[in-house]
C-alpha positions in Angstrom: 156.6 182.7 111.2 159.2 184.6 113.2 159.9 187.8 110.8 163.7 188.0 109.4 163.7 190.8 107.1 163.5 194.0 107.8 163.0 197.1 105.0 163.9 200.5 106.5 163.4 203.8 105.4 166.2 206.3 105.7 166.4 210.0 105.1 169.3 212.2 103.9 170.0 212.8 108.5 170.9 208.8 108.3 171.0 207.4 111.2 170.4 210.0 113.1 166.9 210.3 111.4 165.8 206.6 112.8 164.0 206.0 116.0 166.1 204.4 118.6 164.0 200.9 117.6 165.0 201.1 114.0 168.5 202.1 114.3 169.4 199.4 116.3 167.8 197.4 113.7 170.1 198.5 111.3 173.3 198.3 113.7 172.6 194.7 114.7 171.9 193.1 110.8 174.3 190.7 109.2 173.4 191.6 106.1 172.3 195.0 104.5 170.9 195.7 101.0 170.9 198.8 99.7 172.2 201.4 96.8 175.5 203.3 97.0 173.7 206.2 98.7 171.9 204.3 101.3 175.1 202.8 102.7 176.6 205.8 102.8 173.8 207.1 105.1 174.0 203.7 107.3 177.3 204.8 108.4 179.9 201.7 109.3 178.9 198.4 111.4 180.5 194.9 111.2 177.5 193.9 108.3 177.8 192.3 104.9 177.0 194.9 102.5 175.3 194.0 99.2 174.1 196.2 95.8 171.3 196.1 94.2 171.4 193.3 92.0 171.3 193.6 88.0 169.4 192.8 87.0 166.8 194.0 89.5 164.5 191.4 89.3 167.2 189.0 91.0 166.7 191.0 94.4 163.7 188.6 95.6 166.6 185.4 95.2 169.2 187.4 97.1 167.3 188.1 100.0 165.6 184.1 100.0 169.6 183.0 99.7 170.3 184.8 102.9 167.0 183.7 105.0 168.0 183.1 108.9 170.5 185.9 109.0 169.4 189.4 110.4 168.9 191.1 107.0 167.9 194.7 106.3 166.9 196.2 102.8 167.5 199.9 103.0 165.2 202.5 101.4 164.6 206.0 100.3 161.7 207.5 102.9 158.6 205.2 103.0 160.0 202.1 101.6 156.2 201.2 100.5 155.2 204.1 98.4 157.0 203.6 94.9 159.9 202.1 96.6 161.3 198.7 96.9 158.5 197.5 99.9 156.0 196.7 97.8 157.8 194.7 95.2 159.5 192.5 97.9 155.6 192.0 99.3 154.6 190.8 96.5 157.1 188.1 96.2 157.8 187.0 100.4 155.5 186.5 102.9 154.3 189.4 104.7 154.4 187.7 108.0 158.7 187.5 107.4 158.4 191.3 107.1 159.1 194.2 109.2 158.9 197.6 107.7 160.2 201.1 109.0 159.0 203.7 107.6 160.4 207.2 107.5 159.3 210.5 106.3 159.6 210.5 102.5 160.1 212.7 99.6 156.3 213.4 99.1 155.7 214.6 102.5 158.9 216.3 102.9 158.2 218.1 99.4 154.5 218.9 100.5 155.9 220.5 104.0 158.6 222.4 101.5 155.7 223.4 99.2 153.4 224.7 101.9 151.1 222.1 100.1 148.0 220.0 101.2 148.8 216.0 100.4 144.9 215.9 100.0 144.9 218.1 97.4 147.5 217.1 95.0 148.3 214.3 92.4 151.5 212.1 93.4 153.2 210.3 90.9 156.7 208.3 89.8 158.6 208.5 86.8 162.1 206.6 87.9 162.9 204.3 86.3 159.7 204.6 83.9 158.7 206.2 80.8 158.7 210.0 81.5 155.8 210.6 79.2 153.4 209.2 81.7 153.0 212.6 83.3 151.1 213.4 80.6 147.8 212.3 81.3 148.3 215.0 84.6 148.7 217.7 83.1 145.2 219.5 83.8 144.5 223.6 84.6 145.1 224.5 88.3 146.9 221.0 89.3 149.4 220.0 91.5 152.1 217.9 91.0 154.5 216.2 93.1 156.8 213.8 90.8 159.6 211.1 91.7 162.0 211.9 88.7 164.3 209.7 86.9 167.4 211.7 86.3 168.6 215.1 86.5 167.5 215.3 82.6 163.4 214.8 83.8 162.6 218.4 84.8 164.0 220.0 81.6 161.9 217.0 79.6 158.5 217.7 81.8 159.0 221.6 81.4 159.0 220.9 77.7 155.5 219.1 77.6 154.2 221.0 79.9 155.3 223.8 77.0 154.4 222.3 74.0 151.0 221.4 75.5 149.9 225.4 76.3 151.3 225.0 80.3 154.5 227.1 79.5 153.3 229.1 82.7 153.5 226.5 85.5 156.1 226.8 88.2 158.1 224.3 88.5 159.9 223.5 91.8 163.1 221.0 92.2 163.9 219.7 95.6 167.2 217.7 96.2 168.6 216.3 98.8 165.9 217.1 101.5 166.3 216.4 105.2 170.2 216.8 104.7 173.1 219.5 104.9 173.2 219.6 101.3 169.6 220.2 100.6 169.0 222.6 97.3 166.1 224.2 95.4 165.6 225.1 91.9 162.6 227.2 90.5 161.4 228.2 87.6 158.7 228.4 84.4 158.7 225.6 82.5 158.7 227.5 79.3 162.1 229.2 80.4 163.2 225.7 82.5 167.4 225.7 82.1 168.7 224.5 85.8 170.9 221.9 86.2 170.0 219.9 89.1 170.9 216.6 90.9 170.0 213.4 89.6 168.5 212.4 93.1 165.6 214.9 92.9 161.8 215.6 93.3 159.6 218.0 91.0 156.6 219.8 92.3 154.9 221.3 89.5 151.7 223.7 89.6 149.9 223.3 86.0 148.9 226.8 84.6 147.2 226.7 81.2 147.1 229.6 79.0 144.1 230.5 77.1 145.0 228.0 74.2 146.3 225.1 76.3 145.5 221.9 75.4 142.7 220.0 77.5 142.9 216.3 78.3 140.7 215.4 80.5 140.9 212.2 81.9 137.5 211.2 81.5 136.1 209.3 78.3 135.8 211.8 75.1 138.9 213.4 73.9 138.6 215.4 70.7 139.3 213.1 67.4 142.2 215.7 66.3 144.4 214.5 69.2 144.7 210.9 67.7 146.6 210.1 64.8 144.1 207.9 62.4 143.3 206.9 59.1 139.8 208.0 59.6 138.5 204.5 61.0 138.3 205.1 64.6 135.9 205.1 67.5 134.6 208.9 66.9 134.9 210.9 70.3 130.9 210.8 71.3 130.7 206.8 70.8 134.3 206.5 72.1 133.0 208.5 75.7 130.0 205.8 75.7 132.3 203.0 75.0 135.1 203.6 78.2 132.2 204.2 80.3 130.6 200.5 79.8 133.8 199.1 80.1 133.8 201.0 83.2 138.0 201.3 83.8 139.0 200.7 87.3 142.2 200.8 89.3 145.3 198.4 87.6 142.2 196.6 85.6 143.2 194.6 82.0 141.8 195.8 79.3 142.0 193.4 75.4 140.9 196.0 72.9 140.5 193.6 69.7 140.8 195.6 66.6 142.7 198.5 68.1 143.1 200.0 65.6 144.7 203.9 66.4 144.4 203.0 69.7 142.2 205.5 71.0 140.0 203.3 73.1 142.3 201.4 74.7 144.3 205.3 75.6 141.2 206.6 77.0 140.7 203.3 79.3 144.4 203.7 80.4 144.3 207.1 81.1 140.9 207.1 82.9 142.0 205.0 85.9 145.3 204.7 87.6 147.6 201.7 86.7 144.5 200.8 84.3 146.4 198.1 81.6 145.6 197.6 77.7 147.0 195.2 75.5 146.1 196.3 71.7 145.7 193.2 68.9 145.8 195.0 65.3 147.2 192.9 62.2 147.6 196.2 60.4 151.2 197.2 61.2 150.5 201.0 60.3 147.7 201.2 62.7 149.7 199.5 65.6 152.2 202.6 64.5 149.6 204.8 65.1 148.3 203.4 68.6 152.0 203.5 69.7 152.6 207.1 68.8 149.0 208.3 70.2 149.7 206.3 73.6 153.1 208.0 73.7 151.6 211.5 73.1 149.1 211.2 75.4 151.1 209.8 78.5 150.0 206.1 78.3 153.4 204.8 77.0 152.9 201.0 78.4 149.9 200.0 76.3 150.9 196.9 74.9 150.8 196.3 71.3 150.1 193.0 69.5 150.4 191.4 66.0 147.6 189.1 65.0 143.7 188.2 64.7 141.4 186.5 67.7 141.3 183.9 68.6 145.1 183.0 68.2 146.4 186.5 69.3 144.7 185.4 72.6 146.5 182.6 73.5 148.7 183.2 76.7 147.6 186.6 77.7 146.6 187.7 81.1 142.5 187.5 81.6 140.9 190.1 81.3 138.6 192.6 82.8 137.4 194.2 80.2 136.8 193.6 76.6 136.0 196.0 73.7 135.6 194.6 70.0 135.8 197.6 67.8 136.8 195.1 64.3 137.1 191.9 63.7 133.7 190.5 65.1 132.7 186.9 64.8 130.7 184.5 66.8 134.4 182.8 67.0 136.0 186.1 68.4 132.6 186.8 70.8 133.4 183.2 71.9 136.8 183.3 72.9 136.6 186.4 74.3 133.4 185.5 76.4 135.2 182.5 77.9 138.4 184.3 78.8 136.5 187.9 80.2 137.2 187.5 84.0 134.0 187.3 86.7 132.1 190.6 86.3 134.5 191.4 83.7 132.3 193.9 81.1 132.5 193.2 77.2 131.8 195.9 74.8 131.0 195.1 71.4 130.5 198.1 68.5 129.1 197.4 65.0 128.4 199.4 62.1 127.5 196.9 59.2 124.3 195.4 59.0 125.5 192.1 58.9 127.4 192.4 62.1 124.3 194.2 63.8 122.5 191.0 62.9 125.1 188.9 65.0 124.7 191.4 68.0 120.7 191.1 67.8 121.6 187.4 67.9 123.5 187.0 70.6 122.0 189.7 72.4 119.3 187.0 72.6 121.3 184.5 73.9 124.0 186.6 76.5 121.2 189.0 77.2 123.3 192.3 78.4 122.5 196.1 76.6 121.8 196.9 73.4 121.5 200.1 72.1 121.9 202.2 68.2 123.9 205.0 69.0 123.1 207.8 66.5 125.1 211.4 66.6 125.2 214.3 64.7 127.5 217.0 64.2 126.6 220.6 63.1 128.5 221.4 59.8 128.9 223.7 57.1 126.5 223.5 54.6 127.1 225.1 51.1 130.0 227.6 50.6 132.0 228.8 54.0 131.7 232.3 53.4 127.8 231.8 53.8 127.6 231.0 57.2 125.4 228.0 57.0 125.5 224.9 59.0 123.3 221.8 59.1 123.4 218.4 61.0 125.9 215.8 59.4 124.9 212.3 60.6 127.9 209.9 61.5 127.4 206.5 60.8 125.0 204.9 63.1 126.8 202.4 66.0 125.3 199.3 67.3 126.9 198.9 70.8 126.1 195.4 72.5 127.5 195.5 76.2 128.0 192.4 78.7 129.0 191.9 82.6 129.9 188.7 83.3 128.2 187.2 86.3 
């Protein structure tokens, strides 16, 4: 099929940025989509000009209502990096496609930074929760961050603060590539610019001494979660992600949720990883909210109800943990739902629910372990000195792939 749409990428130079291929593009459609900004930088021609629709989502039927004109979709820099390409590949056929790509904010804030792409994290926050940069904050990294607003450097440079990176430089870049390009810098702890809303941050994490560390693999320290004390402890929790083994935009049901901190670790260990949460408890669902806010997972989904009826029209799965709620019912459902080499984790403390693990580790066959840890404490008065091991209660941990 003959293509009829064409996305193009355009700079702050305009037209005078395009190759001579792509320019005529843009000077011979009948029809061109775009923001305020990006017509601007088209200049005049004899085309139909349309906004963005509102909401959004409506931009797939706009473009299928004007099918067999010449139509162009215009686009900040590399229309398919966090920009408007991808989502119209998703929905029309790549063959009706054309894309032309131009140099986009991360490479031109790299080249400003003197920085190695290679060797940096890049990330969006337009038109998302800001609070997702949290999970990259780490000692000695690089950021490079699509903002929302002239308002998102001032709100990074205060978690960056209140987290012990009060230090890190902070870098905003506006308008690159154009006449009016401008650069703000600073520490976050100090951060006061105003700057344009149309901006990118580059951010260099320094951690002082005290600074909080989140790694993003398995095992973060209880004290970062808010609980009620019935949680997956940190040692079992670090086992637990790693058998449900996150991966890349992968589904995650954690039944039982709880505080959540399972299903935070699995979202934070793996980019685009998703988790939806089912706890009946409304306090605990509080919790898991306010923990996957503070520890820059702010889309993990949150459900009222028990398995097998808070199952019923969710995505499947490819992963599973049960941390409460176990019952040959619940194993069931979620067995027949798990996707192909989808990996179901199962954790038990009673004896009665160990029993059902033994059972059906029979008849699934899969891993099962007793996890046993211990933690050095005080023993006696504090002023003595003396510590001794303090055994946590033992785990049974079942674990399944699906084949």
């Amino acid at each position: 099929m003959k293509a009829w749409l064409h996305v193009v990428g355009i700079g702050e130079d305009g037209l005078e940025g395009l190759t001579p291929a792509t320019r005529a593009v843009v000077e011979a459609a009948e029809v061109i989509v775009g923001g305020d900004r990006h017509h601007e930088l088209a200049g005049e021609n004899n085309a139909e000009r349309l906004a963005w629709p509102s909401p959004f989502d409506a931009l797939i039927d706009v473009l299928h209502a004007h099918k067999g004109k010449r139509v162009v979709v215009l686009a900040t820099g590399d229309p398919l990096w966090y920009s408007v390409g991808a989502r119209i590949g998703r929905e029309i056929d790549p063959s009706e496609i054309i894309y032309h790509p131009q140099v986009g904010a991360f490479q031109l804030a790299a080249a400003r930074m003197g920085w190695s792409m290679a060797d940096l994290e890049t990330l969006t926050v337009h038109g998302r929760p800001v609070e997702q940069m949290i999970a990259f904050i780490q000692p000695d990294q690089r950021l490079l961050i699509l903002t929302t607003g002239a308002d998102t450097p001032a709100q990074i440079a205060k978690f960056l603060t209140e987290r012990g990176f009060g230090r890190s430089k902070m870098v905003v870049l506006a308008a690159m590539g154009g006449e009016n390009e401008e650069r703000f810098e600073g520490l976050a702890e100090s951060w006061d610019h105003e700057v344009p809303a149309f901006n990118t941050l580059a951010v260099e994490c320094v951690a002082a001494p005290d600074a909080a560390l989140l790694p993003r693999v398995p095992g973060l320290e209880d004290e970062l979660f808010v609980h009620d004390g019935t949680m997956t402890k940190q040692e079992v929790r670090a086992v637990t992600v790693a058998k449900l083994m996150p991966m890349r935009g992968a589904l995650l049901w954690d039944i039982g949720t709880g505080c959540g901190s399972v299903a935070v670790e699995w979202m934070r260990a793996a980019r685009y990883a998703r988790a939806v949460g089912i706890e009946p408890r409304a306090d605990r669902r509080a919790m898991a909210a306010a923990n996957a806010l503070a520890l820059g997972v702010p889309k993990l989904e949150l459900i009222e109800g028990t398995v097998p009826a808070a199952l019923e029209g969710l995505d499947a799965p490819d992963a599973i943990f049960i941390g409460g709620g176990l019952s040959e019912e619940t194993f069931a459902a979620c067995w027949t739902a798990l996707r192909p080499l989808g990996r179901l984790v199962v954790n038990a403390v009673t004896l009665q629910s160990e029993g059902l693990l033994t059972r059906l580790h029979g008849e699934y066959g899969g891993t099962l372990v007793k996890i046993a840890i211990n933690r050095a404490e005080a023993l006696g008065p504090e002023e003595l000195g003396h510590k001794g091991w303090k055994p946590l209660i033992p785990v049974t941990q079942l674990s399944l792939v699906k084949r």
